[in-house]
C-alpha positions, 0 to 999 in steps of 0.5 A: 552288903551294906553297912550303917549307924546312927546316933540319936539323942533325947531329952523330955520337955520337963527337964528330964534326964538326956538319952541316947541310941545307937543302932547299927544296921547290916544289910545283906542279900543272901541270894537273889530272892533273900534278903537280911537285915540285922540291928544291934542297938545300945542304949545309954544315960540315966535312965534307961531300964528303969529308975533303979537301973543305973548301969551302963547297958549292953548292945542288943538284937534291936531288930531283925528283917527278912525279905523274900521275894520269889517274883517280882510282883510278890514280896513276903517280910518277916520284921522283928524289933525289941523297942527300948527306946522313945528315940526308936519310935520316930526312924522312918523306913524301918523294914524298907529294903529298898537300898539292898533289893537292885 
């Protein structure tokens, strides 16, 4: 099992108002050809959801993978993400389970 957060923060060229994401990551390999990985992320400053939404918000299922791989020469992935976020676009390896497959 593994375990990681990350922070990241933003803000627009125009003066626009700072925001910030943080998303946590279980890793888990269920079994030996089965592997998971669950993201909860929460958003937070002005103006996440919308101008008129200027509530705090709430953690949510920021993504969700399964890797199967039943050989070693064929890997079967299923990925889910719910994007709220420009600061979701730029993180490199999303879907890389790399660090949980030995």
């Amino acid at each position: 099992m593994q375990i990681t957060s990350e922070i990241s923060f933003g803000t627009s060229f125009n003066g626009g108002p700072a925001q910030g994401l943080q998303v946590t990551r279980l890793s888990y390999q269920l079994a030996d050809p089965l592997a998971v990985r669950v993201s909860i992320g929460n958003t937070f400053g002005s103006n996440f959801g919308g101008p008129s939404n200027h509530k705090s918000a709430s953690p949510f299922l920021e993504g969700l993978d399964l890797s199967y791989r039943p050989f070693n020469s064929m890997l079967i992935q299923v990925h889910y993400q719910d994007i709220r976020s420009p600061l979701q676009y730029s993180r490199p390896g999303y879907g890389d389970f790399s660090s949980v497959w030995r």
